[in-house]
MOPAC internal coordinates of N, CA, C and O (Angstrom, degrees):
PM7 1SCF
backbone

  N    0.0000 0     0.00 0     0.00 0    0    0    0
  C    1.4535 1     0.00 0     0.00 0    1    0    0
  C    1.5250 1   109.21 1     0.00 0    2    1    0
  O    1.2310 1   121.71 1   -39.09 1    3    2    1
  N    1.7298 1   114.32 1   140.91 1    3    2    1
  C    1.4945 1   102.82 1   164.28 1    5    3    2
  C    0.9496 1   127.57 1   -86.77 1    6    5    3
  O    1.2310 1   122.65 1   -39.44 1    7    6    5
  N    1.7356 1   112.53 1   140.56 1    7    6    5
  C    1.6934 1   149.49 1  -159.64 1    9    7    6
  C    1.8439 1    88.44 1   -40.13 1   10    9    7
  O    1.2310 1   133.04 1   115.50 1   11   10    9
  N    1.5870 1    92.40 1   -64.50 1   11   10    9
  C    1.7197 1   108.98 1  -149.00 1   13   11   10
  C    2.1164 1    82.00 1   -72.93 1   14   13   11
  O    1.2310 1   112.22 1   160.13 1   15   14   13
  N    1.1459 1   132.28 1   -19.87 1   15   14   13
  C    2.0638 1   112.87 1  -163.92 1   17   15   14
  C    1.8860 1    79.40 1   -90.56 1   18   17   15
  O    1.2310 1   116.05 1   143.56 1   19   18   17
  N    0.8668 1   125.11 1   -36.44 1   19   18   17
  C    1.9336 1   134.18 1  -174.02 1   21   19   18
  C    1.2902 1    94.63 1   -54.38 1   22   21   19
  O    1.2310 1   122.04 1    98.89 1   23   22   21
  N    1.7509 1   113.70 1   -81.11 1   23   22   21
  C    1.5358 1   104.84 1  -165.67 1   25   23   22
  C    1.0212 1   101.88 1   -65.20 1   26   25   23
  O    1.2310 1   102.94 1   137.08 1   27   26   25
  N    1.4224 1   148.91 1   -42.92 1   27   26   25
  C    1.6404 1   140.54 1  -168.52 1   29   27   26
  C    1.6052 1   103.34 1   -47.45 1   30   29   27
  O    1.2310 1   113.27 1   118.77 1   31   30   29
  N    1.4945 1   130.32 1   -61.23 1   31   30   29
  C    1.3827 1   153.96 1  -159.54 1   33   31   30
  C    2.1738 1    85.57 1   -57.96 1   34   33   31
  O    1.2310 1   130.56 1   113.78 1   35   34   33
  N    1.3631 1    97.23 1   -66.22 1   35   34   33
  C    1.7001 1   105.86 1  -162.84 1   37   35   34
  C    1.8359 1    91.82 1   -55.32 1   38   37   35
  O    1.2310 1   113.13 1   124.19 1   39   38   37
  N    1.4207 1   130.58 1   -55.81 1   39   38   37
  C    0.9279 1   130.72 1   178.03 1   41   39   38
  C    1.6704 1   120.15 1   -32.48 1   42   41   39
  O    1.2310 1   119.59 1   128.58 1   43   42   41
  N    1.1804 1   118.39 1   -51.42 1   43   42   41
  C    1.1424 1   134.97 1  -133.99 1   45   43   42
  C    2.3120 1    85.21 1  -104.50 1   46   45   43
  O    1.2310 1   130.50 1   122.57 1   47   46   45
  N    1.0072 1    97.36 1   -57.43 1   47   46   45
  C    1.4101 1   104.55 1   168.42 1   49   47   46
  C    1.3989 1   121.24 1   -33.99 1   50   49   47
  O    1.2310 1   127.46 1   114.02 1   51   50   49
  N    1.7594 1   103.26 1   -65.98 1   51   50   49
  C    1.6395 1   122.92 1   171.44 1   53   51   50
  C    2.1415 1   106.09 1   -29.29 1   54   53   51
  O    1.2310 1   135.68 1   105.53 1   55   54   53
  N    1.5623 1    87.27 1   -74.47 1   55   54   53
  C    1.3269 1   103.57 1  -165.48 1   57   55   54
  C    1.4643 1   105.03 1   -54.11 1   58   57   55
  O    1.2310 1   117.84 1   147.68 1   59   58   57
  N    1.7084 1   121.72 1   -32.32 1   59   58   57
  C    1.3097 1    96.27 1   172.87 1   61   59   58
  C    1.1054 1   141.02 1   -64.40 1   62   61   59
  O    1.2310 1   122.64 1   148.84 1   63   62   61
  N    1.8252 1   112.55 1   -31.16 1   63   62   61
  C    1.3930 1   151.00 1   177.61 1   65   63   62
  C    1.4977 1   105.49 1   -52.06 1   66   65   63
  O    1.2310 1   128.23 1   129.96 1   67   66   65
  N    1.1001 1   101.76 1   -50.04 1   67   66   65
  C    1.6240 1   123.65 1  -172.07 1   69   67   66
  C    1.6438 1   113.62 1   -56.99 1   70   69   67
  O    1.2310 1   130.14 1   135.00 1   71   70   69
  N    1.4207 1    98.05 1   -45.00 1   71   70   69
  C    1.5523 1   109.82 1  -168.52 1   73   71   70
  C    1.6677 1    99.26 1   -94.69 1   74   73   71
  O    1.2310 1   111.26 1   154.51 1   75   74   73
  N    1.0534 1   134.06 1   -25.49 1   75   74   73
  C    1.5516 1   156.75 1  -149.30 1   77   75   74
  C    1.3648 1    90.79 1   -76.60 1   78   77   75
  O    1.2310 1   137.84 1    87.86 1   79   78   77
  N    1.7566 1    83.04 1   -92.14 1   79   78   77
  C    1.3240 1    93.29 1  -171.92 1   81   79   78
  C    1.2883 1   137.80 1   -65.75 1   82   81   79
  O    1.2310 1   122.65 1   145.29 1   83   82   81
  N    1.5323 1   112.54 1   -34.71 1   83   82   81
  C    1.1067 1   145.43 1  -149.01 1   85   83   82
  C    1.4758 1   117.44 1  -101.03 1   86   85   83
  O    1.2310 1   123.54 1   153.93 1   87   86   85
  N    1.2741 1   110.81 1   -26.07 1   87   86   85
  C    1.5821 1   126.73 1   175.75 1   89   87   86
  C    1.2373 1   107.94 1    84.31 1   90   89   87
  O    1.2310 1   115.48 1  -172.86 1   91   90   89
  N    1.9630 1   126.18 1     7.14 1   91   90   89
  C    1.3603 1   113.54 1  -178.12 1   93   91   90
  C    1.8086 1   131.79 1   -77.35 1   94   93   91
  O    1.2310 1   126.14 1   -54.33 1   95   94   93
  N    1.3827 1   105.79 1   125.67 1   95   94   93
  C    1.5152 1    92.55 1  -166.61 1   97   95   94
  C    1.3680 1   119.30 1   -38.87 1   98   97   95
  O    1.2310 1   115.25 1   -29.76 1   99   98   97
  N    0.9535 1   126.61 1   150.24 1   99   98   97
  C    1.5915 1   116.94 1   170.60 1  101   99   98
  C    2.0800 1   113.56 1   -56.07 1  102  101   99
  O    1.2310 1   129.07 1   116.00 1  103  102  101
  N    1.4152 1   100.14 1   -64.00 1  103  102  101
  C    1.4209 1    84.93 1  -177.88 1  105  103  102
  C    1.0393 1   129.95 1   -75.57 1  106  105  103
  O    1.2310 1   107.01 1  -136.48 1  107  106  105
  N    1.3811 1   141.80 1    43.52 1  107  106  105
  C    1.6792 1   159.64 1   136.81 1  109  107  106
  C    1.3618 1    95.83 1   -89.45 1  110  109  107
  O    1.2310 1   103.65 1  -163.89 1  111  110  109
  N    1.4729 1   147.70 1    16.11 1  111  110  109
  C    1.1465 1   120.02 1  -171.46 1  113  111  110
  C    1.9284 1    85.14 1  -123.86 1  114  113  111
  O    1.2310 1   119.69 1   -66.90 1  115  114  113
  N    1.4077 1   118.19 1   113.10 1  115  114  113
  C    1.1285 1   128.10 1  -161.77 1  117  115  114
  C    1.9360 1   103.34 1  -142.39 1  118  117  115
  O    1.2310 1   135.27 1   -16.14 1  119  118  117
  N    1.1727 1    88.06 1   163.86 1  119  118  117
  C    2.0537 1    83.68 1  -171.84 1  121  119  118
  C    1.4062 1    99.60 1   -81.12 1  122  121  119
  O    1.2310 1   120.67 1   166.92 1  123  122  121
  N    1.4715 1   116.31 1   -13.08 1  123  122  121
  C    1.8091 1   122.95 1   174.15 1  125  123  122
  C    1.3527 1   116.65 1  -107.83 1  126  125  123
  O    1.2310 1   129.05 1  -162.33 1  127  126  125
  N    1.3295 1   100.17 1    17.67 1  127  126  125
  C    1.8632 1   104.18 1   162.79 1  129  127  126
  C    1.3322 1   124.83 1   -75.77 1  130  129  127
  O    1.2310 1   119.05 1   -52.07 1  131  130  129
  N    1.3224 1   119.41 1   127.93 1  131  130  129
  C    1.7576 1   114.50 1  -168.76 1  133  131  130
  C    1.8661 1    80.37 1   -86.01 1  134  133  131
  O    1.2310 1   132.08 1   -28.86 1  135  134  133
  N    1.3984 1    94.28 1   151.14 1  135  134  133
  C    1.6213 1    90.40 1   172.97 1  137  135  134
  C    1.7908 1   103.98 1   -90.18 1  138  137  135
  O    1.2310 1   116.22 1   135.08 1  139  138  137
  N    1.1353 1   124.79 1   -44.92 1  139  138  137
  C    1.5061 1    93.59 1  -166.25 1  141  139  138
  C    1.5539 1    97.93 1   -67.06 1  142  141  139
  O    1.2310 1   119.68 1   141.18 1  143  142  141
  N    1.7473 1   118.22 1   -38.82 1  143  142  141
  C    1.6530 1   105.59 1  -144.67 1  145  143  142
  C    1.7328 1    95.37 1   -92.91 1  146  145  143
  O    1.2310 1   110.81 1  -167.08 1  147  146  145
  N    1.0167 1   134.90 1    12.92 1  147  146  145
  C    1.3612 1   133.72 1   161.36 1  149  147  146
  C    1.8195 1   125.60 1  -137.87 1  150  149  147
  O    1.2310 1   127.46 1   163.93 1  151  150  149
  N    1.5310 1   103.26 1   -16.07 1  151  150  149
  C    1.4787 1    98.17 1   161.30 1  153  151  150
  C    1.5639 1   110.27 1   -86.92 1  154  153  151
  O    1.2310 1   119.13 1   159.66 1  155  154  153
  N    1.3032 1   119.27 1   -20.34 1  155  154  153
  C    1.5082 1   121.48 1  -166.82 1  157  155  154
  C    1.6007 1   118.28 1    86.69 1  158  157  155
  O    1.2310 1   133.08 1  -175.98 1  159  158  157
  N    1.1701 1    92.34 1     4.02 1  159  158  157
  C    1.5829 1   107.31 1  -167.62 1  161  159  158
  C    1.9963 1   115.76 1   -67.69 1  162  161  159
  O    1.2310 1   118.73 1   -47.20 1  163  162  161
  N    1.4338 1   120.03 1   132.80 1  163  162  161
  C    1.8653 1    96.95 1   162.80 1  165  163  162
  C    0.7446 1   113.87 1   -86.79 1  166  165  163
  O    1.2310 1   131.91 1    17.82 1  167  166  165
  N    1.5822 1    94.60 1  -162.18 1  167  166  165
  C    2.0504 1   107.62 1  -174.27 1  169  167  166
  C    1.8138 1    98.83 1   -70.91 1  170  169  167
  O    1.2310 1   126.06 1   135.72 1  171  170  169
  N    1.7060 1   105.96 1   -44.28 1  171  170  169
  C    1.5975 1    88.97 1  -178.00 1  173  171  170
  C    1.2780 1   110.67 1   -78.83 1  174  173  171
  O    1.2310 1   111.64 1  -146.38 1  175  174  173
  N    1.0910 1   133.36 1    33.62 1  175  174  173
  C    1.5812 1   114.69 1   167.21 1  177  175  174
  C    1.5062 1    97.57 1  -125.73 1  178  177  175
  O    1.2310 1   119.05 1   170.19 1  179  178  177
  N    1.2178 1   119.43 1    -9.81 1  179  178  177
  C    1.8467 1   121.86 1   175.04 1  181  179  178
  C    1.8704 1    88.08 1   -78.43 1  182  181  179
  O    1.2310 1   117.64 1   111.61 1  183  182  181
  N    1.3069 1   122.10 1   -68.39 1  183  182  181
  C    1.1704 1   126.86 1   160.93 1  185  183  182
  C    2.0172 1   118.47 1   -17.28 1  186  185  183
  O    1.2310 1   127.28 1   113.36 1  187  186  185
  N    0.6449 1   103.59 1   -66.64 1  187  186  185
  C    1.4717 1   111.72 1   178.08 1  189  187  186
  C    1.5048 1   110.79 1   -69.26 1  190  189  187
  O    1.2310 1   117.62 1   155.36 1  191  190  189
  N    1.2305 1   122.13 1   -24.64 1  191  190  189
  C    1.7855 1   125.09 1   177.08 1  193  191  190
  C    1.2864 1    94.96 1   -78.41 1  194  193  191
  O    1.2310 1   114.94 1   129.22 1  195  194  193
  N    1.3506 1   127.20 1   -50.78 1  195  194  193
  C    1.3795 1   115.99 1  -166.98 1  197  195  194
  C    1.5517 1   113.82 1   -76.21 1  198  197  195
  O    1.2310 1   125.89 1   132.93 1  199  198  197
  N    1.5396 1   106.29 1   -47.07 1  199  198  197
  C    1.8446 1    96.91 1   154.22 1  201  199  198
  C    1.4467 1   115.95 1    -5.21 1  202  201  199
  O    1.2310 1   130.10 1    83.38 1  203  202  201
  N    1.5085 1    98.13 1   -96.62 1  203  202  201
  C    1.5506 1   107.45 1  -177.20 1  205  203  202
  C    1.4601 1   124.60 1   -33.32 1  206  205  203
  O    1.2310 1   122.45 1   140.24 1  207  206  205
  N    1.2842 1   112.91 1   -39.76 1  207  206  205
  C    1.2409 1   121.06 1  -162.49 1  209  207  206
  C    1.6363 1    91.87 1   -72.87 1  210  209  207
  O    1.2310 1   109.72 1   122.31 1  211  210  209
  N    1.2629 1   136.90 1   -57.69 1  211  210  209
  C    1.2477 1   148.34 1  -167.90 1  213  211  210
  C    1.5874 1   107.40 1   -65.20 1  214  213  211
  O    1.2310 1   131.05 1   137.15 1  215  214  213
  N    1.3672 1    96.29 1   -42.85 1  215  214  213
  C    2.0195 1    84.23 1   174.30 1  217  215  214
  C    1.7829 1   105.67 1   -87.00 1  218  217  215
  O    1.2310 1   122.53 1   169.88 1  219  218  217
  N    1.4582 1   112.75 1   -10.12 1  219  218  217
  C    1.3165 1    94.24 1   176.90 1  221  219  218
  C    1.9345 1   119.88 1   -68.68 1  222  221  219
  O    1.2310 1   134.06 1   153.67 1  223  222  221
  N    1.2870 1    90.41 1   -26.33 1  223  222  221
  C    1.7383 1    98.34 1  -170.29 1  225  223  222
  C    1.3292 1   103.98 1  -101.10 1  226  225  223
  O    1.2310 1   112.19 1   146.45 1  227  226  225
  N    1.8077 1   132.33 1   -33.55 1  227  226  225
  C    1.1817 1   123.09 1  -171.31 1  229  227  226
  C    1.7294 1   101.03 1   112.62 1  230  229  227
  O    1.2310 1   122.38 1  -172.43 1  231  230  229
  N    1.6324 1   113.05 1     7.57 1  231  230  229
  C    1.2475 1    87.64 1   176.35 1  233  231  230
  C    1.3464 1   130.10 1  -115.96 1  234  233  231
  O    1.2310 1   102.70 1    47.28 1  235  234  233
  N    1.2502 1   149.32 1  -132.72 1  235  234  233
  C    1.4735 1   127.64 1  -157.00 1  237  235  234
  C    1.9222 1    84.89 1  -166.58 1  238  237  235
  O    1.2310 1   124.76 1   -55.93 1  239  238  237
  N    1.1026 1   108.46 1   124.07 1  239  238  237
  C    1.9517 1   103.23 1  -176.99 1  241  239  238
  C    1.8201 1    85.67 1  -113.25 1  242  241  239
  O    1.2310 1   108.91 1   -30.24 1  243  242  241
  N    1.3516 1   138.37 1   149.76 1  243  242  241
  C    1.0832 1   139.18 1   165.90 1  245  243  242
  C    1.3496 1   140.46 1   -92.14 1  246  245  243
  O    1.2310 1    97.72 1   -88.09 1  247  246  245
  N    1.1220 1   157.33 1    91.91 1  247  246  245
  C    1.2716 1   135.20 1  -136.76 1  249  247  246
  C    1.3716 1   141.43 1   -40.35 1  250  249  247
  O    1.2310 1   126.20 1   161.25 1  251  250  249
  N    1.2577 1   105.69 1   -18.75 1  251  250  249
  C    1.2990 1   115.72 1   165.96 1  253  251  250
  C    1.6989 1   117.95 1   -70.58 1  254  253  251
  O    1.2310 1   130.34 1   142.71 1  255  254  253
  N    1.1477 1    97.65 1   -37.29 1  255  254  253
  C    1.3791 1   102.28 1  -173.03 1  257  255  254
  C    1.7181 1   119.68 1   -76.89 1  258  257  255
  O    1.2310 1   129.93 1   178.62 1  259  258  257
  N    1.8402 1    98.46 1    -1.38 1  259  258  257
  C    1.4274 1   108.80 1  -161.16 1  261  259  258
  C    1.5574 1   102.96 1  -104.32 1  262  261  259
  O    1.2310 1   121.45 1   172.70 1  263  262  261
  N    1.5793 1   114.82 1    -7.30 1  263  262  261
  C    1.1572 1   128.52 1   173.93 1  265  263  262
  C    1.6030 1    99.19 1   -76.24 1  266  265  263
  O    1.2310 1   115.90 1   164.80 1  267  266  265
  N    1.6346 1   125.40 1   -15.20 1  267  266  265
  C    1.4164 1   102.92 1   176.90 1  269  267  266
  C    1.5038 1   114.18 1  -114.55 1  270  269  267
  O    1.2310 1   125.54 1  -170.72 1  271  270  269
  N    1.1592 1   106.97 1     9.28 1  271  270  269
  C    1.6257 1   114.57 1   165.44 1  273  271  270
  C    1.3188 1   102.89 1   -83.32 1  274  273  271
  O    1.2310 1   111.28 1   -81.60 1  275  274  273
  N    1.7113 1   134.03 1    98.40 1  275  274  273
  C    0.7069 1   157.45 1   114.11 1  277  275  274
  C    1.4190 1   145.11 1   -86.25 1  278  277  275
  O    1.2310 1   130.64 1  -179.44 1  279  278  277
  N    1.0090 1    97.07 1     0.56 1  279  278  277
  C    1.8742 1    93.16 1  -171.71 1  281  279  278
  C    1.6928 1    83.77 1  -134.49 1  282  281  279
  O    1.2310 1   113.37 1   -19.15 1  283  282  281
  N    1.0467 1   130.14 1   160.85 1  283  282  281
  C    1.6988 1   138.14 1   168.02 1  285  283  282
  C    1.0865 1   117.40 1   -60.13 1  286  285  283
  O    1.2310 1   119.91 1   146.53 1  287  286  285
  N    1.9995 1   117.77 1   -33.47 1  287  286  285
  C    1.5087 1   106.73 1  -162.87 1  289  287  286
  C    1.7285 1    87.71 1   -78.56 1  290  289  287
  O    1.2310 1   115.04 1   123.05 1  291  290  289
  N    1.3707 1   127.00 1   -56.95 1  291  290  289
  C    1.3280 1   130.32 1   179.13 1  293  291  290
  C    1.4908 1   102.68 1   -24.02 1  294  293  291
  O    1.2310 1   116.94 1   108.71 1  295  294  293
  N    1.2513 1   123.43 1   -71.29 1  295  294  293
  C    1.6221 1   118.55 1  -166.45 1  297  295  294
  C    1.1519 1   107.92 1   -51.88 1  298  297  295
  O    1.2310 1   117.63 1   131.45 1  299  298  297
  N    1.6366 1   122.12 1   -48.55 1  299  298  297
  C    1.7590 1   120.75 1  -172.81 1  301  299  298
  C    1.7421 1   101.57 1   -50.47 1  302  301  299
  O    1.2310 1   119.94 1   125.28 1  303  302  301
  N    1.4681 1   117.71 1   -54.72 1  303  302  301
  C    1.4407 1   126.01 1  -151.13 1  305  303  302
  C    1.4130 1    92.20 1   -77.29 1  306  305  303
  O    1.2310 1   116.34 1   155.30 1  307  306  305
  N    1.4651 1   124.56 1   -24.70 1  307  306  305
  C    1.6842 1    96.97 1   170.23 1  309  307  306
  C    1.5445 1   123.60 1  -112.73 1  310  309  307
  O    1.2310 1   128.52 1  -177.94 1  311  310  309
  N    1.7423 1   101.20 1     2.06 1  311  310  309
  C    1.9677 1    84.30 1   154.13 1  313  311  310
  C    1.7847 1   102.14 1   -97.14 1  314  313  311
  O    1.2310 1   114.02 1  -168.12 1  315  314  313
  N    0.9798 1   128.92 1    11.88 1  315  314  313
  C    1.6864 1   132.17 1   150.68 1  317  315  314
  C    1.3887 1    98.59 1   -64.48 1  318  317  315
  O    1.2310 1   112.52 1   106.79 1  319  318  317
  N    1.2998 1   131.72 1   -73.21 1  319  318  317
  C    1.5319 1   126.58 1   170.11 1  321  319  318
  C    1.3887 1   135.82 1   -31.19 1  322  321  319
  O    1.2310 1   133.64 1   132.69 1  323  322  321
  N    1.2131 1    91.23 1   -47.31 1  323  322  321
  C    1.7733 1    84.47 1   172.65 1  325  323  322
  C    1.3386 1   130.47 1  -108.29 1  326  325  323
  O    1.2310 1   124.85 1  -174.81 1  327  326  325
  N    1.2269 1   108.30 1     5.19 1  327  326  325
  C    1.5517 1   136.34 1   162.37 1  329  327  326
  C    1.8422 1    95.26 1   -59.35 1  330  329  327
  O    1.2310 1   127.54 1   108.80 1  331  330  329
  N    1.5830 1   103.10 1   -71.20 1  331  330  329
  C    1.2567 1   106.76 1  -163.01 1  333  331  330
  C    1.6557 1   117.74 1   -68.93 1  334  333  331
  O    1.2310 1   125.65 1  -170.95 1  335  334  333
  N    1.9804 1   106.74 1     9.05 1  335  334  333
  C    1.7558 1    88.07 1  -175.21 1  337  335  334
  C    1.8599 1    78.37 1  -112.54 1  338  337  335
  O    1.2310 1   119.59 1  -170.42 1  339  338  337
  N    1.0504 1   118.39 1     9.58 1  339  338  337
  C    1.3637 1    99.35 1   176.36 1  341  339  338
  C    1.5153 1   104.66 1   -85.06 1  342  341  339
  O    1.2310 1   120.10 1   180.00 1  343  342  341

Protein backbone atom coordinates (compact mmCIF):
# COMPACT_ATOMS: atom_id res chain seq x y z
CA UNK A 1 0.00 0.00 0.00
CA UNK A 2 1.09 3.71 -0.51
CA UNK A 3 2.97 5.31 2.56
CA UNK A 4 1.61 8.93 1.46
CA UNK A 5 -2.71 7.20 0.22
CA UNK A 6 -2.18 5.18 4.11
CA UNK A 7 -1.13 8.19 6.09
CA UNK A 8 -3.46 10.57 4.08
CA UNK A 9 -6.61 7.86 4.59
CA UNK A 10 -5.42 7.40 8.69
CA UNK A 11 -5.13 11.23 8.74
CA UNK A 12 -8.22 12.10 7.36
CA UNK A 13 -10.23 9.36 9.48
CA UNK A 14 -8.52 10.69 12.89
CA UNK A 15 -9.73 14.26 12.18
CA UNK A 16 -13.09 13.06 11.39
CA UNK A 17 -13.39 10.93 14.60
CA UNK A 18 -11.98 13.73 16.43
CA UNK A 19 -14.48 16.36 15.40
CA UNK A 20 -17.45 13.64 15.11
CA UNK A 21 -17.34 12.19 17.91
CA UNK A 22 -15.45 14.06 20.07
CA UNK A 23 -16.57 17.66 19.53
CA UNK A 24 -12.88 18.65 18.57
CA UNK A 25 -12.72 21.82 16.52
CA UNK A 26 -11.22 20.99 13.43
CA UNK A 27 -8.46 23.66 13.47
CA UNK A 28 -6.75 22.49 16.82
CA UNK A 29 -6.48 19.27 15.17
CA UNK A 30 -2.74 19.56 13.95
CA UNK A 31 0.14 16.70 13.65
CA UNK A 32 1.69 18.91 16.80
CA UNK A 33 -1.41 18.82 18.84
CA UNK A 34 -0.85 17.24 22.31
CA UNK A 35 -4.25 15.59 22.71
CA UNK A 36 -5.06 16.12 26.30
CA UNK A 37 -3.08 19.66 26.65
CA UNK A 38 -4.37 21.13 23.33
CA UNK A 39 -7.29 18.93 22.11
CA UNK A 40 -8.76 19.02 25.71
CA UNK A 41 -9.13 15.53 25.30
CA UNK A 42 -8.75 12.52 28.52
CA UNK A 43 -7.13 9.42 28.89
CA UNK A 44 -10.72 7.78 28.32
CA UNK A 45 -11.50 9.55 25.37
CA UNK A 46 -7.72 9.09 23.84
CA UNK A 47 -8.66 5.48 24.96
CA UNK A 48 -11.89 5.32 23.13
CA UNK A 49 -10.35 7.05 19.75
CA UNK A 50 -7.98 4.43 19.54
CA UNK A 51 -10.69 1.70 20.26
CA UNK A 52 -12.35 2.65 17.16
CA UNK A 53 -9.50 3.04 15.26
CA UNK A 54 -8.33 -0.62 16.12
CA UNK A 55 -11.72 -2.30 15.59
CA UNK A 56 -12.13 -0.22 12.54
CA UNK A 57 -9.07 -1.90 10.68
CA UNK A 58 -8.62 -5.12 12.80
CA UNK A 59 -5.78 -3.90 14.68
CA UNK A 60 -4.60 -4.30 18.25
CA UNK A 61 -2.31 -0.95 19.70
CA UNK A 62 -0.57 -2.29 23.06
CA UNK A 63 -0.34 -0.48 26.07
CA UNK A 64 2.83 0.43 26.04
CA UNK A 65 2.72 1.77 22.86
CA UNK A 66 -0.47 3.85 23.90
CA UNK A 67 1.56 5.75 26.43
CA UNK A 68 3.15 7.36 23.21
CA UNK A 69 0.13 8.29 21.33
CA UNK A 70 -0.09 11.53 22.51
CA UNK A 71 0.30 14.05 20.09
CA UNK A 72 -1.85 13.32 16.59
CA UNK A 73 1.18 13.18 14.34
CA UNK A 74 2.43 10.09 16.65
CA UNK A 75 -1.05 8.35 16.40
CA UNK A 76 -1.33 8.95 12.45
CA UNK A 77 2.47 7.55 11.97
CA UNK A 78 1.67 4.48 13.99
CA UNK A 79 -1.78 3.35 12.71
CA UNK A 80 0.16 4.24 9.19
CA UNK A 81 2.52 1.52 10.59
CA UNK A 82 0.56 -1.09 11.21
CA UNK A 83 -1.87 -0.63 8.57
CA UNK A 84 1.09 -0.95 6.22
CA UNK A 85 2.66 -4.40 7.81
CA UNK A 86 -0.69 -5.90 7.56
Amino acid sequence: MNTDTTRDKVESELRALLTERFEVPAELITPQAHVFGDLGLDSVDLMSAVAIMEERHQLTVSDKDLENLLVIGGIIDHFTELLERT
